[in-house]
Each structure stands twice: as C-alpha cells, then as structure tokens.
C-alpha positions as CSV (number, residue, x, y, z in Angstrom):
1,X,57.3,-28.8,-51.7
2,X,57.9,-27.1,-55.0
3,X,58.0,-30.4,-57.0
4,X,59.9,-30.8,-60.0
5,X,57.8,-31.4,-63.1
6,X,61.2,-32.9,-65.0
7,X,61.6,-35.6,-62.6
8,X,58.9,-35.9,-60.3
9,X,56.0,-36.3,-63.0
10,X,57.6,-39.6,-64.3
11,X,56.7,-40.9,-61.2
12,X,53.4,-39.1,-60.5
13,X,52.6,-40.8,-64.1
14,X,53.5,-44.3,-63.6
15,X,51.1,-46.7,-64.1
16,X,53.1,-49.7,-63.3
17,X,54.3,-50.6,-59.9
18,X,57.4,-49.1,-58.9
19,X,60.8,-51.4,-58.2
20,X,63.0,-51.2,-55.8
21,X,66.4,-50.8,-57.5
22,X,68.6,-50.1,-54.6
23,X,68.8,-50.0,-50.8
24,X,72.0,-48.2,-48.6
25,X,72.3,-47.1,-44.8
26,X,70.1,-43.8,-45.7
27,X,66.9,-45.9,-47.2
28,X,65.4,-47.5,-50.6
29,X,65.3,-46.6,-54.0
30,X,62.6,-46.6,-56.2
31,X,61.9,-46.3,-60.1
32,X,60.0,-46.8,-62.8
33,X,60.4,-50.5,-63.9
34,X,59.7,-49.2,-68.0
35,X,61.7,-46.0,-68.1
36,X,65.5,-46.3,-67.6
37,X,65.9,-42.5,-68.2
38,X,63.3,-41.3,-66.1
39,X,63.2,-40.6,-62.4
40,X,64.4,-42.4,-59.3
41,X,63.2,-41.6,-55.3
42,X,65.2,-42.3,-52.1
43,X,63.3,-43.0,-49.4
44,X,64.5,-42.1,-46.2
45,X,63.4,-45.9,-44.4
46,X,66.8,-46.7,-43.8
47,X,69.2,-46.6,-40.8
48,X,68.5,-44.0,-37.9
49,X,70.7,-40.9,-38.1
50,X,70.8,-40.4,-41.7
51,X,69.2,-37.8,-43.3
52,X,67.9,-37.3,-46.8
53,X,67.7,-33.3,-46.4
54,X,71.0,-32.7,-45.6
55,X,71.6,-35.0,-49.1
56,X,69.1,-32.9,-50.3
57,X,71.4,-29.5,-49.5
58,X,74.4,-31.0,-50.5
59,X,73.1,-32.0,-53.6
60,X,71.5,-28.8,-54.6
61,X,74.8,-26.7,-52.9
62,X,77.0,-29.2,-55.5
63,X,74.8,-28.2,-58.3
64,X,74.8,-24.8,-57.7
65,X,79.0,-24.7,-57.7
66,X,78.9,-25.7,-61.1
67,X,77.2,-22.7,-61.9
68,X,79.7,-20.3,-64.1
69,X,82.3,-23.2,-63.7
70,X,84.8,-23.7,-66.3
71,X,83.5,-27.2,-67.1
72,X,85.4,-27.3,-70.2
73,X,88.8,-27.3,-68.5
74,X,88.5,-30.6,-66.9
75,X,89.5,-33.9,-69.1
76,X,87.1,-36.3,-67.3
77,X,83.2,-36.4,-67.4
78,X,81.7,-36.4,-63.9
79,X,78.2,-36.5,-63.9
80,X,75.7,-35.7,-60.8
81,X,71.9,-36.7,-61.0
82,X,70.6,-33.1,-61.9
83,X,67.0,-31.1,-60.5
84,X,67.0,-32.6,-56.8
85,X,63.3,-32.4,-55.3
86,X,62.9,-32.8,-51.1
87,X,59.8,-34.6,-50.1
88,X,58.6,-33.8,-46.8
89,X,56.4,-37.1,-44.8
90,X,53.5,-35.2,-45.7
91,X,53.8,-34.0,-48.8
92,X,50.8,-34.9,-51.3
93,X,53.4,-36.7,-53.6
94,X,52.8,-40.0,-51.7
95,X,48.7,-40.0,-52.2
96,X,49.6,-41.3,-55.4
97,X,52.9,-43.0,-55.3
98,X,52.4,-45.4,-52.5
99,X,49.7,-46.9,-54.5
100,X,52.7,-48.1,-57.0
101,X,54.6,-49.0,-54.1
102,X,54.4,-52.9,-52.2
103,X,51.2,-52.9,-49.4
104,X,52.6,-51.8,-46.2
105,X,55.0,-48.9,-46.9
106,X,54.1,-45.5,-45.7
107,X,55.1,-42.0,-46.2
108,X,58.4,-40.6,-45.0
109,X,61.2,-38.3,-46.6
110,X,62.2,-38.8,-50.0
111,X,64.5,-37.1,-52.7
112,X,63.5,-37.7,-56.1
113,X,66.2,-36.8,-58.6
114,X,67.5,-37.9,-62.1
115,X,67.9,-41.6,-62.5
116,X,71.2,-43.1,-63.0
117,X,71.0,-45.0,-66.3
118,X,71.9,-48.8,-66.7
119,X,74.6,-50.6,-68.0
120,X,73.8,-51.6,-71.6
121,X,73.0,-55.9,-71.9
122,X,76.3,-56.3,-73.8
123,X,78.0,-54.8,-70.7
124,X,76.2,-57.1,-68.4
125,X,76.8,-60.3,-70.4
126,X,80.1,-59.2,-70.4
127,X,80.1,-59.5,-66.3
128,X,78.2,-62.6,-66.1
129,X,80.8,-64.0,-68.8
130,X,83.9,-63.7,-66.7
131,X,82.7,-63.4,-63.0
132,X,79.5,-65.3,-62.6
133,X,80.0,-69.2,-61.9
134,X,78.5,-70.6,-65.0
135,X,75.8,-72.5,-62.6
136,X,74.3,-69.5,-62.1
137,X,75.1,-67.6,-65.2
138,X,71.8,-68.1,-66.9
139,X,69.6,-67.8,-64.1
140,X,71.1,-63.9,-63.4
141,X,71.2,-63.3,-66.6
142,X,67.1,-63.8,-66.6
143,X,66.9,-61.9,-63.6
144,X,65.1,-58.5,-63.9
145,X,66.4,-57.3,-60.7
146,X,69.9,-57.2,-63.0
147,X,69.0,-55.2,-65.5
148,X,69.4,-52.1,-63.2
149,X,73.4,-52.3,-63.5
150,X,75.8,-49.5,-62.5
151,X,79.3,-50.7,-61.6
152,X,81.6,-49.5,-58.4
153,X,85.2,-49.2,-59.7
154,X,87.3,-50.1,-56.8
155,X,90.6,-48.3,-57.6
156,X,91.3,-49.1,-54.3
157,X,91.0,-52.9,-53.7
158,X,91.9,-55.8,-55.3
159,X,90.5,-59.5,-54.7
160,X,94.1,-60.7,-54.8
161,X,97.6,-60.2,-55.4
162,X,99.5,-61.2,-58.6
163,X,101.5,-64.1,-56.8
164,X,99.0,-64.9,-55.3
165,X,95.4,-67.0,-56.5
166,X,92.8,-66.2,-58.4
167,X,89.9,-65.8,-56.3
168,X,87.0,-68.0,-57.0
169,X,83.3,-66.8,-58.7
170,X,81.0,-66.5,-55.4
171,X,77.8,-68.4,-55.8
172,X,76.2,-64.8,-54.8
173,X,76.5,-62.5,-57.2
174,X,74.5,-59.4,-58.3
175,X,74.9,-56.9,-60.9
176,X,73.1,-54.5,-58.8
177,X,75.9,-51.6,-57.6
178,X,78.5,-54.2,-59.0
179,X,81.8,-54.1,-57.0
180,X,84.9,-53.6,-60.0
181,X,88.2,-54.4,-58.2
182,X,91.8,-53.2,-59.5
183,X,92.2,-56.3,-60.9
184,X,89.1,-56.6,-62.4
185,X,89.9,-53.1,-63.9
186,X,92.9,-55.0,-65.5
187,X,91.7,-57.7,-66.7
188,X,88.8,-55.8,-68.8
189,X,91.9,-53.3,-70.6
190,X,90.5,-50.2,-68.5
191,X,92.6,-47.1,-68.0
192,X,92.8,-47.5,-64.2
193,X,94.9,-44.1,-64.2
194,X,92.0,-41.8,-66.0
195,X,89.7,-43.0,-63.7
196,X,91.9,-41.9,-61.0
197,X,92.3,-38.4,-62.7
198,X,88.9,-38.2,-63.4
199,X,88.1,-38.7,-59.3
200,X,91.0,-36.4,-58.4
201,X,89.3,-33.9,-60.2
202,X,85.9,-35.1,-58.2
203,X,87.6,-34.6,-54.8
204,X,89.4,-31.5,-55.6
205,X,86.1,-29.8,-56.5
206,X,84.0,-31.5,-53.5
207,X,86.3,-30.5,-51.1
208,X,87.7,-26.6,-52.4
209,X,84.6,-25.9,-54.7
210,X,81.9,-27.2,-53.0
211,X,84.0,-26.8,-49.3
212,X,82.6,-30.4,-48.3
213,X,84.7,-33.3,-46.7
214,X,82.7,-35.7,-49.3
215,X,82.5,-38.4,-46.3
216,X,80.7,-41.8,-47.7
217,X,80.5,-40.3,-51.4
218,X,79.6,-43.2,-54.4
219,X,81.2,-43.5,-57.6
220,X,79.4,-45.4,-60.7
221,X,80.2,-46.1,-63.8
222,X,76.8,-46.1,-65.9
223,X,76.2,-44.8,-69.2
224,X,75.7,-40.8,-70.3
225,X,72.2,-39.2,-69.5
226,X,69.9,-39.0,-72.2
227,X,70.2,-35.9,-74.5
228,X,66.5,-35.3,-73.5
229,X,67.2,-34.9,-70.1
230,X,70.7,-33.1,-71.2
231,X,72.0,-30.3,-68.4
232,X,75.0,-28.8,-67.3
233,X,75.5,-31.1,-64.7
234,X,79.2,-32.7,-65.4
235,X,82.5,-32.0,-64.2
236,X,84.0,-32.5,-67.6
237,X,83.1,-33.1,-71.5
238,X,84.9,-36.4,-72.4
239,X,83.2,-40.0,-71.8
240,X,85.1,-42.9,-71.1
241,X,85.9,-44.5,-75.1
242,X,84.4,-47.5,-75.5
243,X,86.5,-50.7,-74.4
244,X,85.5,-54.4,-73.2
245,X,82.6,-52.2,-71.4
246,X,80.3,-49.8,-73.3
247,X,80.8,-46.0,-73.8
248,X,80.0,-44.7,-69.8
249,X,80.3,-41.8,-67.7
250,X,81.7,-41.6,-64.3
251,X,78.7,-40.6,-61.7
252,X,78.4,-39.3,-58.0
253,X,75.8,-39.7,-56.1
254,X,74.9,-39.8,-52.4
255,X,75.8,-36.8,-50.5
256,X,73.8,-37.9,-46.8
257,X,77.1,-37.9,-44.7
258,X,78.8,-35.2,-46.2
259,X,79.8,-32.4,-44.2
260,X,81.3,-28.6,-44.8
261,X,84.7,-28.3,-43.7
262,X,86.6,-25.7,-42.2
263,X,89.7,-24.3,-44.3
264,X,92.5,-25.6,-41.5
265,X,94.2,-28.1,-40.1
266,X,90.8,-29.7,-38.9
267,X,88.7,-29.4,-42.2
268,X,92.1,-31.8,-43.4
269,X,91.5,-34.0,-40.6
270,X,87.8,-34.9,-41.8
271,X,88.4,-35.1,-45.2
272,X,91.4,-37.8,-44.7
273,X,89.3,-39.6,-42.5
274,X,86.6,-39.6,-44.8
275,X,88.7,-40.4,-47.8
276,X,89.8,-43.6,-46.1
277,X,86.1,-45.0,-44.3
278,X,84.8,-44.7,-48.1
279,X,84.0,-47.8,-49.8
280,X,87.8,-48.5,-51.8
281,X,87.0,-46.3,-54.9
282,X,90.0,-43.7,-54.3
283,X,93.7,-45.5,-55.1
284,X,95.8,-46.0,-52.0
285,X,99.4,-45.1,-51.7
286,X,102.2,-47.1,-50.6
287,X,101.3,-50.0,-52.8
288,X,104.0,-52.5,-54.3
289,X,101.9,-53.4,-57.4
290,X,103.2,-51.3,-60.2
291,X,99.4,-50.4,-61.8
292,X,98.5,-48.9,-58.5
293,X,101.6,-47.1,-58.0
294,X,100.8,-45.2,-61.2
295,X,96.6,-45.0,-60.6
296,X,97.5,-43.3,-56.6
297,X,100.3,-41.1,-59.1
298,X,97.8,-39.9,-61.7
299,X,95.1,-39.2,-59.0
300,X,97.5,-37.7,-56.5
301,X,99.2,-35.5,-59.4
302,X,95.2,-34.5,-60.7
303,X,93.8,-34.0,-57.2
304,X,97.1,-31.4,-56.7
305,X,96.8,-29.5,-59.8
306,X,93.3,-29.2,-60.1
307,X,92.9,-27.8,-56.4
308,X,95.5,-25.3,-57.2
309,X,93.5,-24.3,-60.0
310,X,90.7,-23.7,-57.5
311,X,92.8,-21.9,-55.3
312,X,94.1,-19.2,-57.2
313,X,94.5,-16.1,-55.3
314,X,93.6,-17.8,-51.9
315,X,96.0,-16.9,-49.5
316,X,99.1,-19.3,-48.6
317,X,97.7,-20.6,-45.6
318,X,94.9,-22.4,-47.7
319,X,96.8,-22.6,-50.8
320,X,98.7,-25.2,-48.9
321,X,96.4,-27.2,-47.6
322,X,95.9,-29.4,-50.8
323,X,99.2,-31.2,-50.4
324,X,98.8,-31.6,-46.8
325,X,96.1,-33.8,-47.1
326,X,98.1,-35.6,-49.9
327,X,100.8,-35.9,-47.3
328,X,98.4,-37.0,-44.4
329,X,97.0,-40.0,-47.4
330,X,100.5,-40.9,-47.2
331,X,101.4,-40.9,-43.7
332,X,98.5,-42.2,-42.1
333,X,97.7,-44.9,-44.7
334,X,99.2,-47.7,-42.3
335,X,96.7,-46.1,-39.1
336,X,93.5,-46.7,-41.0
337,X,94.6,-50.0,-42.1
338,X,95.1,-50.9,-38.5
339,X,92.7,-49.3,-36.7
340,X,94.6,-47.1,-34.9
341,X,92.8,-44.4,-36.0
342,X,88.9,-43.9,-34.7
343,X,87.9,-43.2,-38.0
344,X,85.1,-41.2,-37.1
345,X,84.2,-38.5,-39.3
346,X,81.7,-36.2,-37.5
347,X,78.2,-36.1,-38.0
C-alpha cells in the first residue's frame, strides 16, 4: 500500500478512540471523534459480495475524469471525497489503528479517504425543531452519535401527499445519513429543482464521463471541504446559498456497486435499472404534484444537455443514447413500481 500521508496520517495520529460514524451493506465507517475535517475509513465487515476495491477503482477512475475537465461550466457544486487509499487485510496500517478501535475487531479491507464534513449545530437544531417528537428532542440533541450529520435529499419520495395527512414524528429518529423527503424539501424553502440540475449533471458525467452505470450511488448534503484540504475535486463552483439550512455542498460517495457500461442498448438497460433500485434521491416522472413535475423537468432537461455536452463528436449511434434512457425513466417508471421488472443490476 502506498498510503496517503493527507488522509491516512490523521488516523495513524489519533490518540483518541475512533467512532463509528456510519455503517451500509459494504461495512463500517470510522473517524476521528476530534477532527471533523480529517479522515474517514470504510471497513469492508459488511455484507458478503461487496467489495471495497472495486469502490476503490471507481473512486480513483471518477477522480481521474475530472482531470482537464471544464469544471467551470457546470452551475452546481458536486463534490467527491478526494486522495482514496486501498488497504489491503495485511497492510501495517491496522498495527496501529485497531488499537483505537472497540476490542474484538480485526483487520480486513479498508478505503480511507476524505471525510465528509458535518452539518453545522444550527442545521441540526433546525431538524430536531421540526421533525423530532419533542419527547425526545433534548435527549438527540445531547447525543454525540448526532453530531456526525449529513442529510439524504430524497427528490424522489415524499412522506405524504398534499390531500392527504401529515405524517407523524417517529419516536426513532437519527440525524445520522438523515433521510430529507420532497416535502420536507418544501417545507424548509429549498430549491428542489437545482438540486435536481445539480444531480443531472452528476449522472450525466457518471454515466458518459466516467462510463459507469452509477448503480447504489449516495448523495449528501454536508458542508464545503475545508480550504486546507481544498482540491479539484467538484463537479461545479457554486454552493448551495444559505437558506433554513446552512451554506452546503452536494457530495457523492460510495461507488462499491458501480459498474462500467457498454455504449448500447444494454449499457441503457443497467443504468435505468440502477437509476430506479437507488435509494429515492433522483426525481421520478409521471408525478401529479406540480413541484415534482418541475424537479423530474429541471433534472431531465440538465441530465440531456449536459450529456450532449459530453458527447460532442461521438457518433449518432451514442449521441442518442442519452434520451433513450430518459425515455426508458419514462416508460418503465410504472414496472419498477410494481415489480414487474427483476431489478437486478449486474454484479
């Protein structure tokens, strides 16, 4: 392993015990309790059949596609943890992290990269204010475990329909990879349809840049990186302004289950089956509510113009792939909501 001073030294140098401040299908992930701009690692003690070195490729094979990109021509900031790091089972790293780590865990695969920063405090007072039950309200607030906040805008999903009742506040409730529904969205005064743009312009890149299906993909909002740790790792210069939530970025992160795709009829295939199996952070079409009609119209119109952008001087047989899978979104929409559709993406 050629480690990388930048991010794997923050952990090398901890003194405190590491927390876990995440856990998904691929494994756990661990930081620095004291340094919220430091260093994060994934390790790979999660669900069988995932892997942390393809995430490791895909990561670095993202990073490397910015390279000589015009970043300046995109209107939304996308930002990707920068200076990935593959950690083999045996790697001397974990002589001296698994003392930092609970008794019991053992070496395996990890991926160290940049950590994601955390929502600010007003932001999460601001959550526990209108979606906590008030029983609780003090109690997460207090928690630790809450102060590593990034936020999951569901473009995608809403808790309820207009006519229809407000959902309850859940006696469960976490701040931890916090779930923000369309309605939600609404109700804090975001610009659901710039956050749509802002993810067209994701996909477009993922899937004609990068030539991924970007199956299983996250989305965050979380604040900027630190000008200390400042790289040329975005998809775009402008931050989201400053509203009910704090200034933030728009992040991706988690690349295990992506795939390369093949420039056909097939490569369309995977990516709308991958589009739709994806937690609800992409907008859906064929919705009645007039705010998602315009968020699936602002991403569908960004996703189209960036990836023609991309395309330039492909030939028509690829040039014309773009809208096909916009028209596949369309006309399979109703398949995946029923199930008709396998929706496997392969591995």
């Amino acid at each position: 392993m050629a480690t990388t001073p930048s991010h794997a030294t923050f952990l090398l140098n901890s003194t405190c015990a590491l927390r876990r401040i995440g856990a998904g299908h691929c494994g756990s992930v661990w930081a620095n309790p004291e340094d919220d701009a430091g260093s994060v690692v994934k390790r790979e003690d999660g669900g069988p059949g995932r892997s942390l070195s393809n995430d490791y490729t895909i990561h670095r094979r993202l990073l490397e596609s910015l390279r000589g990109f015009d970043v300046s021509s995109i209107e939304s900031q996308i930002n990707i943890p920068s200076n990935p790091t593959f950690v083999r089972q045996d790697d001397p790293f974990w002589d001296q992290v698994l003392a930092n780590l609970p008794v019991g865990y053992t070496a395996c695969n990890g991926l160290i990269s940049e950590r994601i920063p955390s929502m600010p405090r007003s932001s999460r007072n601001l959550l526990i204010e209108k979606y906590c039950t008030a029983s609780l309200s003090e109690k997460i607030s207090k928690d630790k475990n809450n102060d590593d906040c990034i936020i999951r805008p569901y473009l995608g999903r809403r808790r309820h329909n207009r006519e229809g009742a407000s959902t309850s506040r859940f006696a469960a409730f976490t701040l931890r990879n916090y779930p923000l529904n369309a309605d939600q969205m609404e109700e804090l005064g975001l610009d659901m349809p710039r956050y749509a743009r802002a993810m067209g312009d994701a996909l477009a890149f993922m899937h004609w840049k990068v030539g991924i299906d970007a199956n299983d993909v996250e989305f965050v909002l979380a604040p900027k990186r630190s000008t200390m740790q400042g790289t040329n790792c975005t998809l775009g210069g402008a931050l989201f302004p400053e509203g009910c939530l704090d200034e933030h970025a728009l992040w991706i992160l988690d690349f295990d289950c992506c795939r390369l795709i093949t420039m056909d009829d097939e490569g369309i295939d995977r990516c709308v089956a991958a589009y739709y199996r994806n937690d609800p952070f992409y907008p859906r079409p064929g919705k009645q509510d007039v705010t998602d009609v315009k968020t699936w119209e602002a991403f569908r119109e960004q996703y189209l113009s960036r990836s023609g952008a991309l395309l330039l001087g492909r030939e028509e047989k690829v040039t014309g792939l773009p809208a096909r899978f916009i028209q596949q979104l369309v006309l399979r929409v109703d398949d995946f909501k029923s199930g008709r559709h396998n929706g496997q993406v392969g591995r």
